[in-house]
C-alpha positions in Angstrom: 0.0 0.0 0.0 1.6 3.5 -0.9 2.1 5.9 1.6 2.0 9.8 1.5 5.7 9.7 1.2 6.5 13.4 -0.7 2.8 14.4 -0.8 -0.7 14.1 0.4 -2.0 11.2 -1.7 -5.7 11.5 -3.2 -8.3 8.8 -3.6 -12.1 8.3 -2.8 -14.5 5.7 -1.2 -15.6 3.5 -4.4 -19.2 3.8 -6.4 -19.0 7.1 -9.0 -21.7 7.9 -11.1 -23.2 5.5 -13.1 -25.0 6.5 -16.9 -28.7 7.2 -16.1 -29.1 3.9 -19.1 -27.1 1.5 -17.0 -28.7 2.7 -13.6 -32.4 2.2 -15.4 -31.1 -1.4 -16.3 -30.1 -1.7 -12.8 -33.0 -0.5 -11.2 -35.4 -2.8 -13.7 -33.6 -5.7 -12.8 -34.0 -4.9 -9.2 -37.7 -4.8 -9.3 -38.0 -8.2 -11.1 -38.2 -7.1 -14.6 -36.5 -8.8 -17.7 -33.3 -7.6 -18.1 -31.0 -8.8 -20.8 -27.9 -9.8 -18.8 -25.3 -9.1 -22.2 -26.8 -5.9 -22.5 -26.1 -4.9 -18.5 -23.0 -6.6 -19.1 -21.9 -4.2 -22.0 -23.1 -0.6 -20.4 -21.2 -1.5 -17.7 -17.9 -2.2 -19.7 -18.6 1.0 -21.6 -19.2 2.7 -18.2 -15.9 1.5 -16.6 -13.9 3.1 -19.9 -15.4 5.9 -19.3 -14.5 5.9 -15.1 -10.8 5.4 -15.5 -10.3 8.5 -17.3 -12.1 10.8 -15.7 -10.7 10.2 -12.2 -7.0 10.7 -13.6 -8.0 14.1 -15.0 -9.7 14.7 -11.9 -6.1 14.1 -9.9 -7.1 10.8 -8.6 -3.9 8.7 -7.3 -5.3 5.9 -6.2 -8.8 5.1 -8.2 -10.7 1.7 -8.9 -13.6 0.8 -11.3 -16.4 3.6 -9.6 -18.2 -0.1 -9.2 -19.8 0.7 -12.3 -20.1 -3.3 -12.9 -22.4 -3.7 -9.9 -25.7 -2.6 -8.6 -24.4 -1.3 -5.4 -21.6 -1.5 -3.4 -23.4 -5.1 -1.5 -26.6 -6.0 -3.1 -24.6 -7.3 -6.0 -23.7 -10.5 -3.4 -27.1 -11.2 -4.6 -25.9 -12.4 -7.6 -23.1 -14.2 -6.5 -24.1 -16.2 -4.2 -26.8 -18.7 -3.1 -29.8 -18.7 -0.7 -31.4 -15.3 -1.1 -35.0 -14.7 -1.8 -38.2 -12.8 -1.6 -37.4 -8.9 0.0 -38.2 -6.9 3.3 -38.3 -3.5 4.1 -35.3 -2.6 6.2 -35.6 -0.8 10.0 -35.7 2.8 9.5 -33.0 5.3 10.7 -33.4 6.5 14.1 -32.7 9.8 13.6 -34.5 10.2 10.6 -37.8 9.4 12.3 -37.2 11.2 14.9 -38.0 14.6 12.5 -41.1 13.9 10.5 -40.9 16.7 8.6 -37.2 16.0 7.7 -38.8 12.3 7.0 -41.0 13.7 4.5 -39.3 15.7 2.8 -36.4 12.6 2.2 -38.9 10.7 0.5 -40.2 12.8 -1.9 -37.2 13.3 -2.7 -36.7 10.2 -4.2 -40.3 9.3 -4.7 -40.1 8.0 -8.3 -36.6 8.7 -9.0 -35.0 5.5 -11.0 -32.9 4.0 -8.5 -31.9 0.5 -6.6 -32.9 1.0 -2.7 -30.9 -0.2 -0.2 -33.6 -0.5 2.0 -35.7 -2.9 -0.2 -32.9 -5.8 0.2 -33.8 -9.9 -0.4 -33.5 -11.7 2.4 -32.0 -15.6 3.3 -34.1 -18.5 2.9 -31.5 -20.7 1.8 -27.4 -22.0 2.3 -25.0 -18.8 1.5 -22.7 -20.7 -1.0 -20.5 -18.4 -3.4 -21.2 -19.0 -7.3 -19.8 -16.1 -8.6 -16.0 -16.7 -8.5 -16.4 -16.1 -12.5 -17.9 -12.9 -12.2 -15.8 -11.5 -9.6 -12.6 -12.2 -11.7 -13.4 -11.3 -14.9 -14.6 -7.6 -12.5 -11.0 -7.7 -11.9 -9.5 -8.5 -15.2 -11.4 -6.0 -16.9 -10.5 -3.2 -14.6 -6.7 -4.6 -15.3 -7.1 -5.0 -18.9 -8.0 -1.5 -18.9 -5.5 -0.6 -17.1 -2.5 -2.1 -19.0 -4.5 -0.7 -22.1 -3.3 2.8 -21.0 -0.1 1.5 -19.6 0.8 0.4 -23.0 -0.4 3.5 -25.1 1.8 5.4 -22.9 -1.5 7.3 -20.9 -1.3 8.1 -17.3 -2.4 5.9 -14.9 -3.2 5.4 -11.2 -0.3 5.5 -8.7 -2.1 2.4 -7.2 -5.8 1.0 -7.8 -8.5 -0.4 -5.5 -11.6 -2.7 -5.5 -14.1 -2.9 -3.2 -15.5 -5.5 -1.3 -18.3 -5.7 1.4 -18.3 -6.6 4.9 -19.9 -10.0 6.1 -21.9 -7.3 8.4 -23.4 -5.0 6.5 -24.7 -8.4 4.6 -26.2 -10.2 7.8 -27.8 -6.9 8.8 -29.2 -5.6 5.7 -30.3 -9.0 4.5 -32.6 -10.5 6.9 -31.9 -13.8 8.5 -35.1 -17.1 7.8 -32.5 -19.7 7.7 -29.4 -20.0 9.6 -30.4 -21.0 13.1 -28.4 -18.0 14.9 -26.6 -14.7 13.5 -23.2 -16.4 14.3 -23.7 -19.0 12.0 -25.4 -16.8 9.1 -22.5 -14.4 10.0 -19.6 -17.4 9.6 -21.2 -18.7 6.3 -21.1 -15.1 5.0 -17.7 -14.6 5.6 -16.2 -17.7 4.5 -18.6 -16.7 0.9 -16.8 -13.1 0.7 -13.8 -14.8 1.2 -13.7 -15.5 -2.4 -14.4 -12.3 -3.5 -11.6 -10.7 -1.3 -9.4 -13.4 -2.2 -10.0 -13.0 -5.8 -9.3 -8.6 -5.9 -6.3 -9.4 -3.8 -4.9 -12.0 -6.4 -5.2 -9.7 -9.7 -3.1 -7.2 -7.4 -5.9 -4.7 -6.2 -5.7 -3.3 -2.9 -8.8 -4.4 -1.5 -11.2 -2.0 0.2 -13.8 -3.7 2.9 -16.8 -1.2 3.2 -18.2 -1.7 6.7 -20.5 1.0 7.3 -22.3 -1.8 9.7 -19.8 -1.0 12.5 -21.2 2.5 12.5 -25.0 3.1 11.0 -26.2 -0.3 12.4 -26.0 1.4 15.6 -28.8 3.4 14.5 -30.6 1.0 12.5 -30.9 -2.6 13.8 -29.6 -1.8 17.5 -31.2 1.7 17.8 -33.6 0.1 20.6 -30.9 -2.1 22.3 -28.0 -1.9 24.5 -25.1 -0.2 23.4 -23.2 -3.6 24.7 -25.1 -5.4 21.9 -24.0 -3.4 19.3 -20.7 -3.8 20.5 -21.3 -6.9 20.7 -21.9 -7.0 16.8 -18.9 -5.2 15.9 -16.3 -7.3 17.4 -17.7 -10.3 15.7 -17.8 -8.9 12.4 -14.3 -7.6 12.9 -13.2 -11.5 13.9 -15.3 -12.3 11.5 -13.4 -10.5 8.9 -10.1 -10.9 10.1 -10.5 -15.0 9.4 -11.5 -14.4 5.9 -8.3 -12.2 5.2 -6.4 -14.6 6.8 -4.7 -15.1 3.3 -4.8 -11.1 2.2 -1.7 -9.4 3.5 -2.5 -6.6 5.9 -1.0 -4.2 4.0 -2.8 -5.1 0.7 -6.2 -4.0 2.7 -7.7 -0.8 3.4 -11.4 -0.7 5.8 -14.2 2.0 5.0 -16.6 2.7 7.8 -19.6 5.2 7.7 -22.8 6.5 9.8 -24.6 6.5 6.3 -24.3 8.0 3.3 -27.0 10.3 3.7 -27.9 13.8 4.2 -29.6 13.5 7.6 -29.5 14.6 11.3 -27.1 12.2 12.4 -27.5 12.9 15.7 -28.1 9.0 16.8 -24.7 8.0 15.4 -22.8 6.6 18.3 -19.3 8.3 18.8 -16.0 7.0 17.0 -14.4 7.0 19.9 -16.4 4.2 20.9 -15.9 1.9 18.3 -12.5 2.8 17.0 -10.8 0.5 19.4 -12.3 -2.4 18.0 -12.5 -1.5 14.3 -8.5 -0.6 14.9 -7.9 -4.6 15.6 -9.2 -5.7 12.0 -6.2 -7.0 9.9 -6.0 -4.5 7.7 -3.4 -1.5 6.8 -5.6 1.3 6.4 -8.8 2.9 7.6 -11.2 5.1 5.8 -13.0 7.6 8.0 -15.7 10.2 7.4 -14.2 13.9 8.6 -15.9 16.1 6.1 -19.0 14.8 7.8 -20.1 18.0 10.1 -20.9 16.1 12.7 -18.4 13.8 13.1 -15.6 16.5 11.9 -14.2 17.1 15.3 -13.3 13.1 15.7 -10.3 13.6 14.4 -8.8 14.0 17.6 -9.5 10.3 18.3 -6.7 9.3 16.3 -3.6 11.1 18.6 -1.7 9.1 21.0 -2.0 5.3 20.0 -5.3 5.0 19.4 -4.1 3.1 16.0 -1.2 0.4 15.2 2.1 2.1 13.8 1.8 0.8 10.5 -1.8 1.6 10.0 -2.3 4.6 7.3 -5.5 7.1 7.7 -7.3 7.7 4.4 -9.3 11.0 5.7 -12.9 12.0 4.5 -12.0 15.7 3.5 -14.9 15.9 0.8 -18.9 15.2 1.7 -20.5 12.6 -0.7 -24.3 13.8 0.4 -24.4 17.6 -0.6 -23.9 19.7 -4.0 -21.4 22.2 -1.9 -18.2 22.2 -4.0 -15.6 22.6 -1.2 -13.2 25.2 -1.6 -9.3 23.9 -1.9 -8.0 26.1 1.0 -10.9 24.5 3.6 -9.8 20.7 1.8 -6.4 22.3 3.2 -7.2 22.7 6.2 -8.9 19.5 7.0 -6.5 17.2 6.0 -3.8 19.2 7.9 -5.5 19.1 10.9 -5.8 15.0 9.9 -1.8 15.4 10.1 -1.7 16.9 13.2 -3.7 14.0 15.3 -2.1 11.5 13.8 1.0 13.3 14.1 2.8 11.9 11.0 1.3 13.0 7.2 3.3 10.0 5.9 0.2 7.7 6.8 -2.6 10.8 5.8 -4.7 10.2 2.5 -7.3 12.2 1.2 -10.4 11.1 0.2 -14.0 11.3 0.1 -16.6 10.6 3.0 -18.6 8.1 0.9 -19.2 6.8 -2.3 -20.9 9.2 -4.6 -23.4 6.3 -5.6 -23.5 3.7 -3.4 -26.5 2.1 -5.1 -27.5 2.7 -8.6 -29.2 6.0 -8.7 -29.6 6.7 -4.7 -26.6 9.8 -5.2 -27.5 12.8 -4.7 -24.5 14.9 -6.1 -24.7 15.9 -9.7 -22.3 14.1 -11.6 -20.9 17.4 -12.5 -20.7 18.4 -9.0 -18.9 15.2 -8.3 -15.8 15.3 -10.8 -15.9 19.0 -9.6 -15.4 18.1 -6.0 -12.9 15.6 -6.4 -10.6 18.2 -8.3 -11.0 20.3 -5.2 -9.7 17.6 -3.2 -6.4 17.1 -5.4 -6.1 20.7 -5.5 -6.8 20.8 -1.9 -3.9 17.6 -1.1 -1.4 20.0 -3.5 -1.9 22.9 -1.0 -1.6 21.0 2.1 1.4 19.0 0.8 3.7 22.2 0.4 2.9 22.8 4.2 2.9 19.7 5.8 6.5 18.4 3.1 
């Protein structure tokens, strides 16, 4: 995994815009309607030659595929492995019920907007078994084909490039349990079926990126009417969880995203991340990803002074918002991830990133896609500006 050596890396969190034709395609086949797979298959080829470009020219270092290949950023598991079926309407957010007027404005916002909800997931009836080993390597190849493509025709590149991955949590708790006799054991079979997928990123020679926004927003989702224990309960067996399927990923070849939500919202049921960070700190893996832009978890960065992380753990810091149409100026970019630089007191192991993803299910972003290619030159301008002060 590179490190900030002479300057402030930039990179983001994973899904980009998708074409509005491939995210109606998506959104079809998510309702049940007849989708031609070839077709799907060839709009989201087209839409990954598309990606690659545009993040270099947006001063992207470290960029992946935008997950243009995929519904969302875990509903694709759908269609890779066996034993789900039917759907269910996922708990609500806490804090999004808790304003009603906030709660209905949200959803006429995206009252007939073309999208694949989140919240509308399948659920298990079935043995999770993973079929679609085939799938997620010719993702890979595809993304590396492209990539030697460029390579070859002497066009710039990506210092380093990442897939992404889900974790075994966000899966048990989105996708609701009728089969496995306990959560432990729907949570084990999980992990040992995103094993593959891990496996099979790590192989072509992607860093892999594990987005685990359960080991924040399920605090306010499936535990927002339990114990704070029982939530923490969750989170340390996801993390063991995870850690067994990596047990043949290098550390360093693995970066963790975590998240309250992508969502504009009140946020003010997130639990802290000074309460989880010492357990999401003991998964395997060499970097986290964490949401700073986020105004109100922006102060958190002071949970990462002292030791409050391993020595050869790197911080990829959310200096951009993924939820609003705000194009943040370079200077405040600056001063953010400066201020990353200063807790963790070494801008070696500072990234810059986004919060989010910018579409983290086909068609739920909110961010124009002008906005976002806009945004994410502020943030490379923003890392140039902040690397002649901190190098």
């Amino acid at each position: 995994m590179q490190r900030s050596n002479d300057r402030i890396l930039t990179t983001h969190t994973g899904s980009l815009p998708r074409p509005p034709a491939l995210t109606k395609l998506y959104a079809m086949r998510s309702r049940g309607e007849s989708v031609d797979s070839r077709e799907i298959d060839q709009a989201g080829h087209a839409a990954l030659e598309e990606i690659v470009p545009k993040q270099i020219e947006a001063g992207i270092d470290i960029g992946n595929n935008g997950e243009q290949q995929r519904e969302g950023f875990f509903l694709h598991v759908r269609h890779r492995m066996t034993g789900f079926g039917g759907s269910w309407k996922r708990w609500p957010r806490a804090d999004v019920e808790d304003y009603p007027v906030f709660k209905q404005s949200l959803e006429q916002q995206i009252a007939g907007k073309e999208m694949v909800s989140n919240f509308a997931p399948p659920k298990v009836i079935g043995e999770i078994n993973y079929i679609g080993a085939a799938e997620a390597t010719r993702e890979c190849k595809d993304f590396r084909e492209l990539l030697d493509g460029r390579k070859r025709a002497g066009q710039s590149g990506f210092v380093e490039a990442f897939l992404t991955a889900p974790s075994p949590g966000i899966v048990v708790a989105a996708i609701k349990n009728e089969h496995y006799d306990t959560e432990d054991a729907y949570l084990a079979a999980v992990g040992r079926a995103l094993q593959v997928e891990y496996e099979a990123i790590a192989g072509q020679g992607f860093l892999l990126q594990l987005d685990c926004p359960d080991l924040a927003l399920e605090h306010h989702i499936s535990f927002q009417d339990r114990p704070i224990g029982d939530f923490l309960d969750f989170v340390e067996r996801v993390v063991a969880t995870i850690n067994v399927a990596l047990r043949n990923v290098p550390r360093e070849k693995v970066r963790m995203h975590v998240c309250w939500g992508n969502y504009e919202g009140p946020h003010d049921r997130d639990v802290a991340l000074e309460t989880i960070l010492p357990l999401i700190a003991r998964m395997n893996v060499g970097a986290l990803v964490l949401p700073f832009a986020n105004p109100r978890h922006a102060h958190e960065v002071r949970c990462l002074e002292g030791k409050a992380i391993a020595d050869d753990q790197i911080v990829v810091a959310g200096v951009i918002d993924s939820t609003t149409n705000f194009v943040e100026h370079p200077q405040v970019v600056a001063e953010r991830i400066e201020r990353v630089a200063r807790s963790l007191g070494d801008p070696v192991r500072v990234m810059a990133g986004t919060d989010c993803g910018f579409d983290t299910s086909a068609g739920a972003g909110r961010v124009a896609e002008d906005v976002v290619w806009a945004k994410l030159a502020a943030l490379s301008e923003g890392a140039r500006i902040a690397s002649g002060r901190l190098f």
